[in-house]
C-alpha positions in Angstrom: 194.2 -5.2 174.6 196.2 -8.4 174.1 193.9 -11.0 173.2 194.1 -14.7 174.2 193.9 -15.7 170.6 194.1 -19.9 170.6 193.3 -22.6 172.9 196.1 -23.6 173.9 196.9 -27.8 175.1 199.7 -28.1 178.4 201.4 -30.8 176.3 202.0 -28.7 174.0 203.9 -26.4 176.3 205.8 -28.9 178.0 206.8 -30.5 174.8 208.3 -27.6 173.1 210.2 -26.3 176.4 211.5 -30.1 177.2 213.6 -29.8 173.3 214.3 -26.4 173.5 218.2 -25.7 174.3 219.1 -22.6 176.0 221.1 -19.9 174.0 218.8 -21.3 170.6 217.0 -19.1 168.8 213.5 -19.4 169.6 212.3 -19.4 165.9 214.3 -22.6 165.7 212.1 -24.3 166.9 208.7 -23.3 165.1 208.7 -26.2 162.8 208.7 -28.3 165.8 206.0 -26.6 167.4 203.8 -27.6 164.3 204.3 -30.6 164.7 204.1 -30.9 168.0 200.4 -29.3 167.8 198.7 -31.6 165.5 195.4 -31.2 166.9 196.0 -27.2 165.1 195.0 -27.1 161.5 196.3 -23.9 159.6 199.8 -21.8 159.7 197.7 -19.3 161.2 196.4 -21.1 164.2 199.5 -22.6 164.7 201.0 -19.4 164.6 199.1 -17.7 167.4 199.0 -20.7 169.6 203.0 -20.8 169.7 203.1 -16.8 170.3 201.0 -17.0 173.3 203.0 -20.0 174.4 206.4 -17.9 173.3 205.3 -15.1 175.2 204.3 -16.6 178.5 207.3 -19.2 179.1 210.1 -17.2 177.1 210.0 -13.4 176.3 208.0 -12.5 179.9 211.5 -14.1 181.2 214.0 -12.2 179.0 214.1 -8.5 177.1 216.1 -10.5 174.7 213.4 -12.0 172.2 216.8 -13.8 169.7 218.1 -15.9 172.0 216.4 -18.2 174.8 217.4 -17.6 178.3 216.8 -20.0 181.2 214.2 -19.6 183.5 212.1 -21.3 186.6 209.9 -23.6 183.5 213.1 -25.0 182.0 214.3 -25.7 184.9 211.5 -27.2 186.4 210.6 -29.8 183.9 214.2 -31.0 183.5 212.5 -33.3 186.7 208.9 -33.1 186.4 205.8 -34.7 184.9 203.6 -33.2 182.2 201.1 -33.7 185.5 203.3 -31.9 187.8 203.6 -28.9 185.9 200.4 -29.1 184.5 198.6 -26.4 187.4 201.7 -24.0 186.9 201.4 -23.4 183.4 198.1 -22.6 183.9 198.7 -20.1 186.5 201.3 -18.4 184.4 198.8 -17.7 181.6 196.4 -16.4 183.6 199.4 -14.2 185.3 200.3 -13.0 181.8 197.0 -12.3 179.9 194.2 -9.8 181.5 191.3 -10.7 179.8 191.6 -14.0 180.8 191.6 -12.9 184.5 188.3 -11.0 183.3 186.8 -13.9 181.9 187.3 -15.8 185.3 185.8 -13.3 187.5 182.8 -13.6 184.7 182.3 -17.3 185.2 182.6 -16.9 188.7 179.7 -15.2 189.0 178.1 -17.4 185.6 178.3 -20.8 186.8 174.4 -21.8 187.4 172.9 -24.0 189.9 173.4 -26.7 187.7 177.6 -26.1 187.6 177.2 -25.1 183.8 178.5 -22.1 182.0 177.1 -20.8 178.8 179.6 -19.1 176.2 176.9 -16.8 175.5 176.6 -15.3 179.0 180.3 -15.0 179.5 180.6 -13.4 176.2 177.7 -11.0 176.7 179.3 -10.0 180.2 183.0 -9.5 178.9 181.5 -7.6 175.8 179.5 -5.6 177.8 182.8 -4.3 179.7 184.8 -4.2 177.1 182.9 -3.5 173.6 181.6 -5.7 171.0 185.0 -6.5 169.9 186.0 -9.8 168.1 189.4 -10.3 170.1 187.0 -10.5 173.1 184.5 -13.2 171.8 187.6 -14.9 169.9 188.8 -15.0 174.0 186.3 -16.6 175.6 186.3 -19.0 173.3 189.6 -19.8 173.2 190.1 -20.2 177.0 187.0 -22.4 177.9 188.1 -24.5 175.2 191.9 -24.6 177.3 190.4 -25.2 180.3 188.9 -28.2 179.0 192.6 -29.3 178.0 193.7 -28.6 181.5 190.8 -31.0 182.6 188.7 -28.3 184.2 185.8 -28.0 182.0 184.1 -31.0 179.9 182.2 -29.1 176.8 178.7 -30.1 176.8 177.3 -29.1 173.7 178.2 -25.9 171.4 177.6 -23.1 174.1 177.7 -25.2 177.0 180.4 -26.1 179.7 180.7 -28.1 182.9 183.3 -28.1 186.0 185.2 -31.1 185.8 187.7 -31.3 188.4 189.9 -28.6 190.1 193.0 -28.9 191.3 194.7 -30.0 194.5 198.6 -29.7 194.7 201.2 -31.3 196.7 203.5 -29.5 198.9 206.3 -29.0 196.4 204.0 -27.8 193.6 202.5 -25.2 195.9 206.6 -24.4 196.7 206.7 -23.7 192.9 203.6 -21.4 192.4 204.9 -19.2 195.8 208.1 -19.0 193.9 206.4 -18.3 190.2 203.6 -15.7 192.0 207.0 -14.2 193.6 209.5 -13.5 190.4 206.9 -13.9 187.6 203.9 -11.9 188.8 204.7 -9.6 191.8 208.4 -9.2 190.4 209.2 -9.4 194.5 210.7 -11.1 197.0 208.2 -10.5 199.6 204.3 -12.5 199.3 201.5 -11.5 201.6 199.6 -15.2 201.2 197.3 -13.6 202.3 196.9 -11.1 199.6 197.0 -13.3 196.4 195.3 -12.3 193.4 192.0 -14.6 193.5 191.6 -15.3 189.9 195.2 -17.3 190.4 193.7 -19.8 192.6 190.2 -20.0 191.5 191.1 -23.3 189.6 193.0 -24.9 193.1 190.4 -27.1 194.8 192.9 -27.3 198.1 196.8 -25.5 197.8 198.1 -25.6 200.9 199.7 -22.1 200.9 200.5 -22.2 204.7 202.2 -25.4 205.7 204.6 -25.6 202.4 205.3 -21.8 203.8 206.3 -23.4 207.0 207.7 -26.6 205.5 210.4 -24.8 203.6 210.8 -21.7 206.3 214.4 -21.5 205.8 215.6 -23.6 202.9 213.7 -21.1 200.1 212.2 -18.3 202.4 211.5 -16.7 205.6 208.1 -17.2 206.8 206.8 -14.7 209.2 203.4 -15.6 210.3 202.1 -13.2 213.3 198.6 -11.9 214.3 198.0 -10.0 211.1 201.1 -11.1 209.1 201.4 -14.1 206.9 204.5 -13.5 204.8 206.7 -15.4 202.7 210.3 -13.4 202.4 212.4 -15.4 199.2 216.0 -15.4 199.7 
């Protein structure tokens, strides 16, 4: 099991992939990452927070782990905001790590009447499905803390966690995550909207998945939308 070992800040992604030159070794730039993740204290935190950053924007692009390749993130934020992007790496890390899909369907069915979620319950739900095992608590952990640096959670005391805001995404955002649910996670041109993994868009308060389909029917894909079709074909 891959563990989702640090929380994990969306500046900090952007940061590091806005100085990073294509054709660079990634390891070039690990000094820069340190200091570019002040908030981390330790070599060792810092360490595992830039592996799971490496892995998700970087290697899961390439085979090639010496030299940096371009992909959809670099180019992307050669014209977007920090804000922009912000929903998209958070879809990608959930693409990339399993337990932390697992972890969402737990606080799913966790949140109380109140909105809260307890790190207790989670942790006793994810430990009961997957063993007593430290990379699972260290998990939890670590993702309700980065939800609460995507603005989605506001910690409310030790064990304790609140909704704060989900997302709602404009038209060309929602153009991105069809194209990054497409190549990244599905590794296919062809999306059944219909059929998207649910833990993806648990986090979207409104994504208009349909009209950005129709809006760019022709420009990025062919949308075939019939009786019991709703496809998005890339080109």
């Amino acid at each position: 099991m891959i563990g989702f070992d640090r929380p994990i800040r969306p500046e900090w992604i952007y940061e590091i992939l806005k100085i990073m030159k294509i054709g660079d070794n990634p390891s070039n730039y690990n000094e820069a990452f340190a200091d570019i993740a002040k908030q981390l204290i330790g070599k060792e935190g810092k360490r595992k927070a830039r592996t799971v950053i490496y892995r998700s924007f970087i290697y899961s692009f390439q085979e090639n782990r010496s030299k940096i390749e371009n992909n959809l993130f670099f180019e992307w934020i050669k014209s977007c905001s920090l804000e922009e992007m912000e929903p998209l790496f958070l879809v990608k890390i959930i693409m990339d790590y399993k337990i932390v899909s697992s972890i969402i369907e737990k606080i799913k069915i966790s949140v109380d009447s109140n909105n809260y979620i307890s790190t207790k319950i989670i942790t006793k739900k994810m430990t009961e499905e997957y063993g007593d095992k430290e990379i699972v608590k260290r998990s939890v952990r670590a993702f309700l803390k980065t939800l609460c640096s995507f603005k989605i959670l506001e910690q409310k005391g030790v064990n304790k966690f609140s909704f704060l805001n989900f997302y709602s995404v404009s038209h060309e955002q929602t153009r991105k995550f069809i194209i990054l649910y497409s190549k990244a996670y599905l590794k296919s041109n062809y999306v059944d909207l219909n059929d998207i993994h649910p833990s993806l868009l648990y986090f979207f308060k409104e994504i208009p998945l349909h009209s950005t389909a129709k809006k760019f029917n022709g420009r990025d894909w062919e949308y075939i939308r019939e009786r019991q079709r709703d496809i998005v074909i890339l080109k």
